[in-house]
C-alpha positions, 0 to 999 in steps of 0.5 A: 804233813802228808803233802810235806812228805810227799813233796820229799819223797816224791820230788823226783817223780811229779807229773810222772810216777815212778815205772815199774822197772824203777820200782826194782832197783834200790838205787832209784830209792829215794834217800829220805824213805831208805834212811826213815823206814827203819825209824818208821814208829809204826814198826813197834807192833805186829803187822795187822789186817783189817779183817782183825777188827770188827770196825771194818766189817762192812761192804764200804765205809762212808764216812760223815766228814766232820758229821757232812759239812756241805750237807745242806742241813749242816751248812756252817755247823760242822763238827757240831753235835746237830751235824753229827745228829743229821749224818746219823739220822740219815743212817751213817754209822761211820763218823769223822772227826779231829780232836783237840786238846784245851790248855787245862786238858779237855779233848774237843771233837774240832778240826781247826786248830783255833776258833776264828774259822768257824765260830765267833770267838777267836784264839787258838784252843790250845791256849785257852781253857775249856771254861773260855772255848765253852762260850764259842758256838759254832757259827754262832749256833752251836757249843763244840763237843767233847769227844766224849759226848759224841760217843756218850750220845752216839753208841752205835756209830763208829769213830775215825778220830784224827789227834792233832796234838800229843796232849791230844793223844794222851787224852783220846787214849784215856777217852777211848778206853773210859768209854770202852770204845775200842771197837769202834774206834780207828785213830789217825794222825798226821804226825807220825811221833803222835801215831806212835804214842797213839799205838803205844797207849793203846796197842793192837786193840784200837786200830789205825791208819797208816802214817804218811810215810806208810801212805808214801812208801806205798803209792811210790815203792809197792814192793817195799811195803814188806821193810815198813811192814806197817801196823795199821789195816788201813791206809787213809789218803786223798786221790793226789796232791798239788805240788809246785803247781803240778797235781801228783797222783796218790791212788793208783791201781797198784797201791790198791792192790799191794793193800789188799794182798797186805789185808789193808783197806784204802780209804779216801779222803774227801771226795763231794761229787758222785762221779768220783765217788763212783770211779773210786768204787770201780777202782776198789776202794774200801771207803770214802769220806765225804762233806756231802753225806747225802750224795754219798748215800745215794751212789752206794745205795744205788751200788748196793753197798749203803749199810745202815746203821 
């Protein structure tokens, strides 16, 4: 999705961003952003500010990213229970995961969409009943969780939870708000339908990242981020995308400042190796998610930013 939108939006400009001089001109808009911005869903809350949440209360967010799947300990035992056990025992407080929803309405912390990838059954999750996915174990090894046994076994971590299907919406909405979990809880999705459904269950008591087309409208028209006036304190994106063979430039230093003066936080996603970690951190980044907890957890102590849990 995020690649889709950006590969319309930004068509016109791979392999060079957009000047400062265009940016002032409605008539270099491209015409999908002017004829989308105002249906983006997002536009149905208030704008909001990281500051309003206390899940964005620390120096840097590091994110175990399906609980660290590169980490050695968690080598093929991504998104499992033992995986999020190590991130947490190594002091992450901060925990990735997608949901998906079972036929008969279960919500599994699972970032495939079918088993076959990562486990050694096959068949696609939302096909199959929960009683059919229970006998898969992940690489042989381990059971997929439930979403909520993860906040049930970890109620001081908090959780970015990506929903991956609008029966998964409806069901993180409830999960969330049975387990009282609205404060440490940020949720994301690359379907923009789904994001709004998620703001629209929830409100401004949960919050989330910034749809594609928000993440887009900022990187290539800063100074239209007043028209989408997204609700989301956060926006989440890679550092770039290949397009068409060519590598199109996300993060840049003027999407990192328009956040900031908006009261956004940006967050990257999923950098492994310390040397991007750390131009990351130079160039103002509030977050990052990574596979590899334990590298990250070194760059950020070695910065002073690594907070316990």
């Amino acid at each position: 999705m995020f690649r889709h939108l950006l590969l319309q939006i930004g068509g016109a400009n791979i392999g060079n961003p957009p000047t400062s001089s265009s940016l002032g001109d409605e008539k270099h808009v491209p015409s999908l952003l002017l004829s989308t911005a105002a249906r983006d869903p997002g536009g149905h809350n208030e704008p909001m500010r990281a500051a309003d949440y206390a899940f964005f209360d620390v120096p840097f967010a590091a994110f175990a990213h399906r609980g660290g799947a590169t980490y050695e300990p968690n080598r093929h035992r991504e998104n499992s229970l033992h995986a999020f056990k190590e991130a947490v025992a190594l002091g992450y407080r901060y925990l990735e995961t997608d949901v998906h929803a079972t036929r008969d309405g279960v919500l599994l912390a699972f970032h495939d969409r079918v088993l076959d990838r990562v486990t050694d059954q096959t068949g696609a999750i939302a096909e199959m009943t929960y009683a059919q996915v229970a006998e898969a174990r992940i690489h042989g090894l381990d059971p997929i969780p439930r979403l909520s046994e993860l906040l049930a076994e970890f109620p001081d971590a908090r959780f970015n939870v990506d929903a991956k299907s609008l029966t998964a919406v409806a069901l993180l909405a409830s999960t969330i708000e049975e387990y009282e979990a609205c404060d440490r809880v940020c949720v994301s999705s690359f379907g923009i339908r789904r994001l709004y459904e998620l703001r629209r269950r929830l409100g401004w008591r949960v919050p989330s990242a910034a749809s594609a087309l928000g993440v887009a409208a900022n990187r290539f028209l800063p100074w239209m981020t007043w028209a989408l006036n997204t609700p989301a304190p956060v926006l989440q994106m890679p550092i770039s995308v290949s397009i068409r063979d060519r590598q199109l430039t996300v993060l840049t230093p003027t999407l990192v400042e328009s956040a900031h003066r908006a009261g956004k936080q940006v967050q990257i996603f999923t950098v492994d190796d310390s040397e991007t970690m750390e131009r990351l951190i130079d160039a103002g980044v509030d977050g990052i998610f990574t596979d590899r907890v334990d590298t990250l957890k070194d760059v950020l102590t070695q910065r002073g930013l690594w907070t316990e849990r």
